[in-house]
C-alpha positions in Angstrom: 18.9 -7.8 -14.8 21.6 -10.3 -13.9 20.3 -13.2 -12.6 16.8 -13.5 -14.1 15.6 -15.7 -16.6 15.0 -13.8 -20.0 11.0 -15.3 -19.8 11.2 -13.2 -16.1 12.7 -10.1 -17.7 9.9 -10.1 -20.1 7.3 -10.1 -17.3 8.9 -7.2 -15.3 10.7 -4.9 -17.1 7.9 -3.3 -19.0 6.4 -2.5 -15.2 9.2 0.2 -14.6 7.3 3.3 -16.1 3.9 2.3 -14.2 5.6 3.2 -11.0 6.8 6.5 -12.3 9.5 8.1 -10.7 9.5 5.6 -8.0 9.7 7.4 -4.5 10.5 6.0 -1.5 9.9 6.8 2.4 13.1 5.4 3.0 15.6 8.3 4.0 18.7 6.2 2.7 18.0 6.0 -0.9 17.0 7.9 -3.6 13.9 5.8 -5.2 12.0 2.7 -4.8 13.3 -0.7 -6.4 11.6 -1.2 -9.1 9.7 -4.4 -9.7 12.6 -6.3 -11.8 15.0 -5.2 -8.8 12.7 -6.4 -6.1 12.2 -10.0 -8.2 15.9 -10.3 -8.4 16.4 -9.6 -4.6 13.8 -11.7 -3.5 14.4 -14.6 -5.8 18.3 -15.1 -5.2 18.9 -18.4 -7.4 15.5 -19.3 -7.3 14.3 -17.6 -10.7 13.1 -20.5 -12.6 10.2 -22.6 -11.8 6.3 -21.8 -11.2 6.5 -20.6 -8.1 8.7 -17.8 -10.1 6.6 -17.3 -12.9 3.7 -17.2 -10.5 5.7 -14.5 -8.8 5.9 -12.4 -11.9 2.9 -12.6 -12.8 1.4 -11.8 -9.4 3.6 -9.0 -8.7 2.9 -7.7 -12.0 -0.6 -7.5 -11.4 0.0 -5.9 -8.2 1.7 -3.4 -9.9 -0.5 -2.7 -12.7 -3.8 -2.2 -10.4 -1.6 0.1 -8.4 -0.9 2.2 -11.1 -4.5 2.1 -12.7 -6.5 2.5 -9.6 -4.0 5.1 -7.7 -2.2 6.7 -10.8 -1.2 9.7 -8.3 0.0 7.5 -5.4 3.8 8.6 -4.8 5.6 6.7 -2.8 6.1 2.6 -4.3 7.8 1.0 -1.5 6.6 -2.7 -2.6 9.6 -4.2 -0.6 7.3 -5.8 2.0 5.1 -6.2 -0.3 6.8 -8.2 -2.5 8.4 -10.2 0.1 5.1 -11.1 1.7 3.8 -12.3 -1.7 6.8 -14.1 -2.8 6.7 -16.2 1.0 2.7 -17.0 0.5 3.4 -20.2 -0.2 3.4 -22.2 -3.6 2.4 -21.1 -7.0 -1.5 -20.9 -6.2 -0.8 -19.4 -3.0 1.5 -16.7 -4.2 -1.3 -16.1 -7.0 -4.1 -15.9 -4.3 -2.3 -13.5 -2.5 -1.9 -11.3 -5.8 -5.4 -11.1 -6.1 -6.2 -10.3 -2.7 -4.4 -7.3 -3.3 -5.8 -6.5 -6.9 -9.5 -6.6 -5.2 -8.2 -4.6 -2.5 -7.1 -1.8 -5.1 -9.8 -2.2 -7.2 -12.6 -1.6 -4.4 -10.5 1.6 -2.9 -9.2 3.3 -5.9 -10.1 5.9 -8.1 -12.9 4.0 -10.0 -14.9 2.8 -7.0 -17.6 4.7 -4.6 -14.7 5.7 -2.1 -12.5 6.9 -4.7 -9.0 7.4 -2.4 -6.2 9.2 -4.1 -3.1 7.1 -2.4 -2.2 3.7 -1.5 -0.1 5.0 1.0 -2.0 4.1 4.3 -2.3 0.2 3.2 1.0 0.2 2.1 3.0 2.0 5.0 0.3 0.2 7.5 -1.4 3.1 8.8 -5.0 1.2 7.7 -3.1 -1.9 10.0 -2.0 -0.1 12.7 -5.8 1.5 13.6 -7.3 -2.2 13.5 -4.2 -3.6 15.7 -4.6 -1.2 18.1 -8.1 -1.7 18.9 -7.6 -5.2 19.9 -4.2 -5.8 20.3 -4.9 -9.0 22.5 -6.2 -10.6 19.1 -4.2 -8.7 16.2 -1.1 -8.3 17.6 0.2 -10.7 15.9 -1.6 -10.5 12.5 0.5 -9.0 10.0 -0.2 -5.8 7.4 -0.4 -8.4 4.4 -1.7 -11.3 6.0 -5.1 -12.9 4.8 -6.7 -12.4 8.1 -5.7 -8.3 7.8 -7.3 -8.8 4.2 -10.4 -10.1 5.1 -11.2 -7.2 7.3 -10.5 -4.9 5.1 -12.7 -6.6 2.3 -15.3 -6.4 5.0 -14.5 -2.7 6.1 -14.9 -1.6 1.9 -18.4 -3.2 1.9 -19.5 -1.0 4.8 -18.1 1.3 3.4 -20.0 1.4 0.4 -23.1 0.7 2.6 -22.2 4.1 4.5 -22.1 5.7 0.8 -25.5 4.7 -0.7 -27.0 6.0 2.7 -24.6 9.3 2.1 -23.3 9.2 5.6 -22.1 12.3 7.4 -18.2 11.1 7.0 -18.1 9.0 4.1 -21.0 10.6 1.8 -21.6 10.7 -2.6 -18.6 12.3 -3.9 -19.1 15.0 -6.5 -17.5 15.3 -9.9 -14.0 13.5 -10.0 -13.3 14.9 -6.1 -11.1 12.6 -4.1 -12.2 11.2 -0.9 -10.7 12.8 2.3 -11.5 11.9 5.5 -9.0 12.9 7.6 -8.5 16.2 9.2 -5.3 17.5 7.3 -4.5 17.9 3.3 -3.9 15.2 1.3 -3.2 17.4 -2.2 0.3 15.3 -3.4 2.9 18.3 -2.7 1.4 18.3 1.4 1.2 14.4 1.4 4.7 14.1 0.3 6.3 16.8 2.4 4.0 14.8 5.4 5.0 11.5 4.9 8.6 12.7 4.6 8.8 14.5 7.8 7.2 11.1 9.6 9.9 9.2 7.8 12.6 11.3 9.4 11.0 11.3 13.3 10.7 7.5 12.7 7.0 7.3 13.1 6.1 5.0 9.6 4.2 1.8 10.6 5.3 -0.2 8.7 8.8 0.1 7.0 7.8 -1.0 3.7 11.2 -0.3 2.2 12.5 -3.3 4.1 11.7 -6.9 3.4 10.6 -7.8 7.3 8.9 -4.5 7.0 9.6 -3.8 11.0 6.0 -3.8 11.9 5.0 -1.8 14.6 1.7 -0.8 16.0 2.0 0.3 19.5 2.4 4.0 19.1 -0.7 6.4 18.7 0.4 6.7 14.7 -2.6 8.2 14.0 -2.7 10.8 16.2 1.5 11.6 15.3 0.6 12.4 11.7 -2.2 14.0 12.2 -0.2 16.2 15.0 2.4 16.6 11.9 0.3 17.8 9.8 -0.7 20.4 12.3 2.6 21.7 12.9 3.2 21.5 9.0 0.1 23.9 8.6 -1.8 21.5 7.0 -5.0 20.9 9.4 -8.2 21.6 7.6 -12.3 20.8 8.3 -13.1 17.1 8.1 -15.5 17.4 5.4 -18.6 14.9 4.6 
């Protein structure tokens, strides 16, 4: 892409078919940037250097665990993301960031205990907006991907897996290659997509992950909206265990 360093290129171009066809939430385009777009975006005359190299890398390996531990997940918004990464810091910091999110993936995916089929509610800051809410004095102004954010929700996957070994009621032993559903509406990819969709249109997404300053918001019951969506959609079913 214009603009980028051919050593750049080299680290970002082969991530376009990981991300599939690249869907986006946001109504105004037809697909997600792809990582080589995002880098070039983000960069704007500042592609050479280790802070851009550790940029590639990072965001490659973001990338790559997204794809390996969600291979179904649909919609790749990484704008945020990306942008969150790229502003960590210096090399080392951007890096660290990077694998804050790898472990995150790694721990939640499809080859952990919990198994989840989408990246969507980290990404689009549903997981965010539930933790915000519940002390908004404290987290209101802790950000989706900041470290503090990350730290609970390294400490929310070990109690999770803790909850799993004792086969709770809500987050029990899978069986076979099941996915892990806990909510109260379908989550198969053709309902999830038309789901997320509809929420796109009526405005009720956390966290706008299509735009770099994502547009964060927690203060509206976003649970409770997509869960009412999903209702209306025909989608409710039986929590099950």
């Amino acid at each position: 892409m214009k603009g980028l360093p051919e050593d750049i290129l080299a680290g970002l171009e082969p991530l376009s078919p990981l991300v599939g066809e690249a869907a986006s939430l946001d109504t105004r385009r037809p697909r997600a940037l792809l990582p080589v777009e995002l880098a070039a975006r983000l960069m704007d005359g500042e592609a050479s250097g280790d802070k851009a190299r550790a940029f590639t890398q990072g965001l490659g390996n973001v990338v790559r665990a997204l794809a390996e531990d969600f291979p179904e997940n649909i919609f790749w918004d990484l704008d945020f993301l990306s942008c969150r990464m790229w502003n960590a810091g210096g090399p080392e910091e951007v890096l660290g960031f990077a694998r804050r999110v790898v472990t995150l993936c790694r721990g939640f995916g499809n080859k952990s205990e919990l198994r989840f089929r989408y990246a969507h509610d980290f990404l689009y800051g549903y997981d965010w907006a539930r933790w915000v809410v519940r002390q908004p004095e404290k987290r209101a102004t802790i950000g989706p991907f900041d470290l503090a954010f990350f730290d609970y929700l390294e400490g929310r996957l070990q109690t999770l897996v803790e909850l799993i070994a004792e086969n709770d009621d809500k987050y029990g032993k899978l069986q076979g290659q099941e996915f892990r559903n806990p909510f109260g509406f379908c989550r198969e990819p053709r309902e999830e997509a038309h789901l997320h969709q509809v929420l796109a249109q009526a405005d009720f997404i956390p966290v706008k992950a299509w735009r770099f300053d994502g547009d964060c918001r927690w203060d509206l019951p976003f649970t409770d909206l997509r869960t009412e969506a999903a209702r209306r959609l025909g989608l409710a079913r039986e929590a099950t265990s």
